[in-house]
N, C-alpha and C positions, 0 to 999 in steps of 0.2 A: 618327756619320759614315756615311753612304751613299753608297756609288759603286756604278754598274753601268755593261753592257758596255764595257767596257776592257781590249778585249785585249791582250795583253803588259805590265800592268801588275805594277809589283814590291811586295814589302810591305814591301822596305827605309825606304822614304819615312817609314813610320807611327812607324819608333822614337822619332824626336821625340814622338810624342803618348802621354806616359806618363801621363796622365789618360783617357785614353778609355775609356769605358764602352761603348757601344756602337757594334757595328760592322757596317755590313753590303757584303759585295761579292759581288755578284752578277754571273752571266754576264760574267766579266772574263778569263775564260781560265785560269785560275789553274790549275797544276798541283801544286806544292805551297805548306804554310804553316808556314813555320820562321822566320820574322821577326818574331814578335810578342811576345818574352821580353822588352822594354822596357815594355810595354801592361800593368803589373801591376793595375791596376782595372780590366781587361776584366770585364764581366758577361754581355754578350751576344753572340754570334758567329753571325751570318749568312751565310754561304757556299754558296749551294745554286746549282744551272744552272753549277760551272764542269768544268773536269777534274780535279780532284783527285786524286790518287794518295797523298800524303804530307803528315800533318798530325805536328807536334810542339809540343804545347800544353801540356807539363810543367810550366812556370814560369808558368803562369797561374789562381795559388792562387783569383782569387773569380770565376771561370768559372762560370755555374751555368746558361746556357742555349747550346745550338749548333746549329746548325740547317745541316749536309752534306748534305742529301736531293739526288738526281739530279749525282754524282758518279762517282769511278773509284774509292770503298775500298768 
């Protein structure tokens, strides 16, 4: 799934998508990323161009690629 600039976008939306594998959100504004503990076959995580401050990615045991570049951590 790919979304870009969409500012004020939430990541609560995604919990339904407990199949997704990959994800990318770009330039959406994003400050933090603590909603995606439902996403358990996330592989790939793209999140570059937003604000970030705060990711909590704990429960996303088959993570194996993530891509923060041009953020706030």
């Amino acid at each position: 799934m790919e979304l870009h600039d969409l500012p004020g976008h939430s990541l609560t939306s995604l919990s339904a998508c407990v199949n997704l594998k990959h994800l990318t959100l770009t330039h959406c504004g994003l400050i933090a990323v603590d909603n995606l503990s439902h996403c358990k076959h996330l592989q790939c995580l793209n999140m570059q161009d937003n604000s970030i401050e705060y990711m909590d990615l704990q429960e996303l045991k088959s993570l194996y690629m993530v891509n923060v570049s041009h953020n706030k951590l």
